[in-house]
N, C-alpha and C positions, 0 to 999 in steps of 0.2 A: 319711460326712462327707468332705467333699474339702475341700484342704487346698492353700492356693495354691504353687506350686513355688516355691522359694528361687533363684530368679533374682539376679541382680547388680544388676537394676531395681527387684527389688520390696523387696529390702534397701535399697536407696539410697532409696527413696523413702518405708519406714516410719522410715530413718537421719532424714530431713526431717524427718518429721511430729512427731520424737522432739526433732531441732533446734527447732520450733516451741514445742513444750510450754515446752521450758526457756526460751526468750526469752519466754512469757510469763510464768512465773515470774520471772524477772530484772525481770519492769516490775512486779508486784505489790507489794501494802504489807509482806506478812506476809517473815518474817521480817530475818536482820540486813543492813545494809546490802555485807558481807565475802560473806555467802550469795548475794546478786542478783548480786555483781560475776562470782562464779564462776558462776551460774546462765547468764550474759551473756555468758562466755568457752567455757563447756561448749555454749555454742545456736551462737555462732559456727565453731568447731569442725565439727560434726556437720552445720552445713547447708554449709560449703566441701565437706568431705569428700563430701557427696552430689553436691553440682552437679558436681562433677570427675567423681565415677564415672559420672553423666547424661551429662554433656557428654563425656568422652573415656573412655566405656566399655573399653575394647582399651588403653589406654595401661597401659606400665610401672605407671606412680606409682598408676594404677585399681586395680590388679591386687595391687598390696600396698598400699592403703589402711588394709586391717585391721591393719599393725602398729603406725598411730598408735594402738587402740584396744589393743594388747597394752601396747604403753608408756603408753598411760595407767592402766590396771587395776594395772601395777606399779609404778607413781606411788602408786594409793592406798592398795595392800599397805603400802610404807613407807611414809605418811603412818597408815595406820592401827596401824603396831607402834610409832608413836614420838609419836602424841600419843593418851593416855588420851579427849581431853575429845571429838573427830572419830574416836573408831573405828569405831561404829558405820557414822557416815554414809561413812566413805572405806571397810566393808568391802561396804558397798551400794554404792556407785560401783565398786569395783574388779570384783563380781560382773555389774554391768551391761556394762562396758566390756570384760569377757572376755566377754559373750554376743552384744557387738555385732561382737567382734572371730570368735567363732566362726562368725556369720552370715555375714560380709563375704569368712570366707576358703574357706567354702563352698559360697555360693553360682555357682552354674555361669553 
């Protein structure tokens, strides 16, 4: 099995497709209205993040992209030790946003 190389392109551009998902979750019915808004700001997020790493691959701010995704995983570490009722969902967010952030700062 071959297995696509972890480029800075292909990271950025499944970053997109991961941006997508969540904006269409933010226009859907199901759940609360607090859930889309953040579903809306996490899709906004992740598809700037991409088009910058597209469009100015080589720049500084490209090249540490992934620490917005370390600072957000430690956003939902203490969001998930300080509220019982969001721990679950912020220790799934925090585990996602270190494996985006692990992508981002790997790939070559």
């Amino acid at each position: 099995m071959h297995l696509p190389r972890l480029t800075q392109r292909n990271v950025a551009l499944a970053r997109a497709a991961w941006g997508l998902t969540l904006a269409g979750c933010a226009r859907s019915d199901s759940g609360s209205a607090a859930t889309r808004k953040v579903a809306a700001l996490l899709a906004a997020r992740h598809l700037a993040q991409s088009a910058l790493v597209l469009r100015l691959p080589r720049s500084s701010l490209a090249r540490r992209a992934w620490l917005a995704d370390v600072a957000h995983g430690g956003s939902a570490v203490v969001a998930a030790l300080v509220s019982e009722r969001w721990r679950r969902l912020a220790v799934t967010d925090a585990v996602i946003a270190f494996a985006w952030a692990g992508a981002s700062g790997g790939a070559v």
